[in-house]
C-alpha positions in Angstrom: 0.0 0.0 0.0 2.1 3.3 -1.3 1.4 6.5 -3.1 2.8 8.7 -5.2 3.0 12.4 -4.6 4.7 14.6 -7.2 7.1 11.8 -7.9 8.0 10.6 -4.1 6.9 7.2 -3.1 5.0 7.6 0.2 4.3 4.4 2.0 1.3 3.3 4.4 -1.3 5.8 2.8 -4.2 5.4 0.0 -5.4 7.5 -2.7 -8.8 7.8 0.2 -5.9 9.2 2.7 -4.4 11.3 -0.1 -8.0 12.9 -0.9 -8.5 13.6 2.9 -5.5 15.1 3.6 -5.5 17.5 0.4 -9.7 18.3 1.7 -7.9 19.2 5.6 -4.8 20.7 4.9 -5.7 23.6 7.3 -5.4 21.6 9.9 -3.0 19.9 12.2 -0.8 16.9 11.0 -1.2 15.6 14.3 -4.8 15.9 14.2 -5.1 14.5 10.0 -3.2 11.4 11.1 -5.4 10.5 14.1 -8.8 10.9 12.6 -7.2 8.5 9.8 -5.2 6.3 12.1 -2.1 6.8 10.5 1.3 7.5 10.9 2.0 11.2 11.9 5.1 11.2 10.1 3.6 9.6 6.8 1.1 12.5 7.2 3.2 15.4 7.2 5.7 13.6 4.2 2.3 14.2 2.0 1.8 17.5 2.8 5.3 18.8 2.4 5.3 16.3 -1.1 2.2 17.6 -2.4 3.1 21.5 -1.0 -0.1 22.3 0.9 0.9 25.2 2.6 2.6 27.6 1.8 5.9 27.8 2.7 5.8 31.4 3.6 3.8 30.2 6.9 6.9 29.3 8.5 8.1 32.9 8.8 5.8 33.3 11.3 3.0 35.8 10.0 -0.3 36.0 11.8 -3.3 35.4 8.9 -4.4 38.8 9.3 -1.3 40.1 8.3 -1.0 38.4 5.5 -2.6 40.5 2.4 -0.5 43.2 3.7 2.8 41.0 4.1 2.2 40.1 0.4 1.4 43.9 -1.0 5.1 44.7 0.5 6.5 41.6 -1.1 5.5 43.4 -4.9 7.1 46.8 -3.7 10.1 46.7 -5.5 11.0 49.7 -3.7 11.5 47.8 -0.6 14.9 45.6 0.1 14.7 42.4 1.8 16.2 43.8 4.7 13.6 46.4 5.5 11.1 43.9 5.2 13.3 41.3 7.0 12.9 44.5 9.9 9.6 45.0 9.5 8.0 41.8 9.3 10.6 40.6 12.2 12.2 37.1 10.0 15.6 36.8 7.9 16.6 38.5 5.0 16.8 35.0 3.0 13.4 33.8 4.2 12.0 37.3 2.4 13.9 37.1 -0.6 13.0 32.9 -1.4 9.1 34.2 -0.7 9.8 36.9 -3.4 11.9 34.5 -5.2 9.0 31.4 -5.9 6.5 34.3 -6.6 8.7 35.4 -9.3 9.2 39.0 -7.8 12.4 41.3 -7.9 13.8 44.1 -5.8 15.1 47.6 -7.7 19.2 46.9 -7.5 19.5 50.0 -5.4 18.6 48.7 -2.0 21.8 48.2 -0.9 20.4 48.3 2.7 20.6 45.6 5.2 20.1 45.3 8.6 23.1 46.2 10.1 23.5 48.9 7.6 20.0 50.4 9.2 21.7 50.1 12.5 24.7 52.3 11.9 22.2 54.5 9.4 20.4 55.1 13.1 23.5 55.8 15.5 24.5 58.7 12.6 21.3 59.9 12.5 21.4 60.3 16.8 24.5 61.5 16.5 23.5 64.2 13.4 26.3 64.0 11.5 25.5 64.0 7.4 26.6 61.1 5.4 26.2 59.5 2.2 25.7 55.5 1.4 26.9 54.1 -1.1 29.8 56.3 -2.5 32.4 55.4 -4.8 35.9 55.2 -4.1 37.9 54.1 -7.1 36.9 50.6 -7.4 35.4 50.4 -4.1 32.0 51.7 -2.3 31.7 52.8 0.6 29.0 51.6 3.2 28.7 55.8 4.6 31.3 58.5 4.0 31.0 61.2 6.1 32.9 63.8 4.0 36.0 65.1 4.7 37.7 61.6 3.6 36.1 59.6 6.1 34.8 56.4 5.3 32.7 54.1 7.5 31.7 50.4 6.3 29.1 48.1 8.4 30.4 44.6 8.4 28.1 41.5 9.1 28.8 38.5 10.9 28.1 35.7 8.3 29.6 37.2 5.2 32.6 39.1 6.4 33.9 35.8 8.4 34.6 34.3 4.8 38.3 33.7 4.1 37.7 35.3 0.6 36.0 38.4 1.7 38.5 39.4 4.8 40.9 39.5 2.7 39.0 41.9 0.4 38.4 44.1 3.2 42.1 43.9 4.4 43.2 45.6 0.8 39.9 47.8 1.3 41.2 49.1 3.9 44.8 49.5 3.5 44.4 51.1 -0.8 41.9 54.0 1.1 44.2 54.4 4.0 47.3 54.8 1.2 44.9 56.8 -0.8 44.5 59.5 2.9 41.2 58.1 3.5 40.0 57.9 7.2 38.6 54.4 7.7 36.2 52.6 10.4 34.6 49.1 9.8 32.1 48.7 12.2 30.9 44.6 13.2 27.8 42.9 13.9 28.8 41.1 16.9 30.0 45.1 18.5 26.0 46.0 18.4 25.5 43.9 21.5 26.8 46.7 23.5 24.9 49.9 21.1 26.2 52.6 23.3 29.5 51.2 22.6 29.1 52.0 18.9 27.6 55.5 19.1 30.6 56.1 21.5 33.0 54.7 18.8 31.4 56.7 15.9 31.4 59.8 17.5 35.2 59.4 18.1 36.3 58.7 15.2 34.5 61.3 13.7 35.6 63.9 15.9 39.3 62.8 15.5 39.4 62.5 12.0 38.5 66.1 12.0 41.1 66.3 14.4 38.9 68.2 16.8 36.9 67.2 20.6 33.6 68.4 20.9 33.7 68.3 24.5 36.8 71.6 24.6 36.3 72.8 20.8 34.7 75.9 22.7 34.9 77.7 25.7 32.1 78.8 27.1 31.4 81.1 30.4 29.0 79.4 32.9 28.7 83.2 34.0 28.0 84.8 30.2 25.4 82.4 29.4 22.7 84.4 27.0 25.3 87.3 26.4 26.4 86.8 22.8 29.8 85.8 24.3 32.3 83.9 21.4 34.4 81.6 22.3 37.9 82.0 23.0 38.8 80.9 19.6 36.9 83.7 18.1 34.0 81.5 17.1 30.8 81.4 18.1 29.6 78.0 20.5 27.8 75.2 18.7 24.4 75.8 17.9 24.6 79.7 18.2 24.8 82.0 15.2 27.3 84.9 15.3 25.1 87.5 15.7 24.8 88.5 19.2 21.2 88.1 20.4 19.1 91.1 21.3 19.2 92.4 24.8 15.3 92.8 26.5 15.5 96.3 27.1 16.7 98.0 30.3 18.9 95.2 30.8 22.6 95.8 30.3 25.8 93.5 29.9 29.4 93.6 30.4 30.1 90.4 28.7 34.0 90.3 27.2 35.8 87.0 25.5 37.3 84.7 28.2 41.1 86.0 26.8 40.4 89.6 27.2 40.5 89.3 30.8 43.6 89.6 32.7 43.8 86.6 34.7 44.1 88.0 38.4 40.8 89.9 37.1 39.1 86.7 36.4 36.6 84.8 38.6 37.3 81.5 39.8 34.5 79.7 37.2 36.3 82.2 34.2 39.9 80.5 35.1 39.9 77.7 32.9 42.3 76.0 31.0 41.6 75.7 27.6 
């Protein structure tokens, strides 16, 4: 007793068991082969042969999220990692869904996950970049202007033999070339602060600047116009001094025109 299902010989079923199982597909293997008193195993051998349901079911989306799971699956505009994001599965389990319903992606979503994840800590930090520039023969992940150049590395396909040593003459022809260079890894985003703590470094001392003394500002001048010792005005402050309310007068002066036995303990800082 054995039948045949798209060319696989499944034993200890009949064409009666077939017909059942096609007519209750919905439901449980478990369930199929006890109402028929067969083998569980057998059971679930004739619905993977014959495909019953669809494979996309094992990606884990609820049936009432399905029409809109598949109106995202035809945006082209969307890469498989958004949608890998969004719909919370892999990358490859959205691209073989699109793949056996014969649909494409446009070739410029370079995006993927961890790309989206440094794309995030740049945009926290605010500092202006653009993906996918090219460098000679190379492109770069986010360059920051200025000849910096960050790429996002993950796990999987940067650990091949092949590609590390791709990245090591990367790295070293942009570096030759007076690039600034920062790879940053999948497995570093179990610690995020750590990253934004990175970035931020390495963008500040590729500029060959620290935010935290580029400017010198009075704790006691606060609201006066003051510059900063430099000459230029602090961060976020134009260069015109604010207007005064009226009746209200000032006596604000740069930190260096001073003398420093005239200063007040909070003015005497090194800078």
């Amino acid at each position: 007793m054995a039948i045949t299902v798209n060319g696989k010989r499944i034993y200890g079923l009949t064409e009666e068991d077939l017909e059942y199982i096609k007519a209750h597909s919905e439901d449980k293997a478990a369930d199929i082969a006890a109402a028929l008193g067969k083998n569980y195993r057998r059971v679930a051998e004739v619905i993977k042969a014959a495909n019953l349901r669809p494979r996309y079911t094992k990606t884990k989306i609820a049936p009432s999220d399905l029409p809109a799971y598949e109106a995202d699956l035809k945006n082209p505009k969307l890469s498989h990692a958004k949608l890998a994001f969004k719909w919370r599965v892999t990358p490859e389990a959205i691209g073989s869904a699109r793949k056996r319903r014969g649909l494409g992606v446009w070739r410029t979503n370079h995006n993927t996950i961890l790309e989206l994840r440094v794309q995030g800590v740049l945009d926290g930090l605010d500092i202006a970049y653009l993906k996918q520039k090219r460098i000679g023969r190379w492109s770069i992940d986010f360059y920051l202007g200025h000849g910096i150049c960050v790429d996002a590395h993950g796990q999987w396909a940067h650990n091949k033999p092949e590609v590390q040593e791709r990245d090591k003459r990367k790295r070293q022809e942009l570096l030759a070339a007076g690039y600034k260079y920062l790879a940053i890894y999948e497995q570093e985003f179990t610690h995020p602060n750590s990253i934004t703590t990175k970035l931020a470094q390495f963008y500040w001392a590729s500029l060959g600047s620290n935010p935290s003394t580029k400017y010198f500002v009075n704790p006691e001048a606060q609201g006066c116009g003051h510059k900063a010792a430099n000459g230029e005005p602090p961060r976020g402050q134009s260069r015109a001094k604010p207007p005064l309310e009226e009746g209200v007068e000032t006596n604000c002066k740069l930190e260096n025109e001073l003398p420093v036995e005239a200063r007040s303990p909070s003015q005497r800082v090194k800078i």
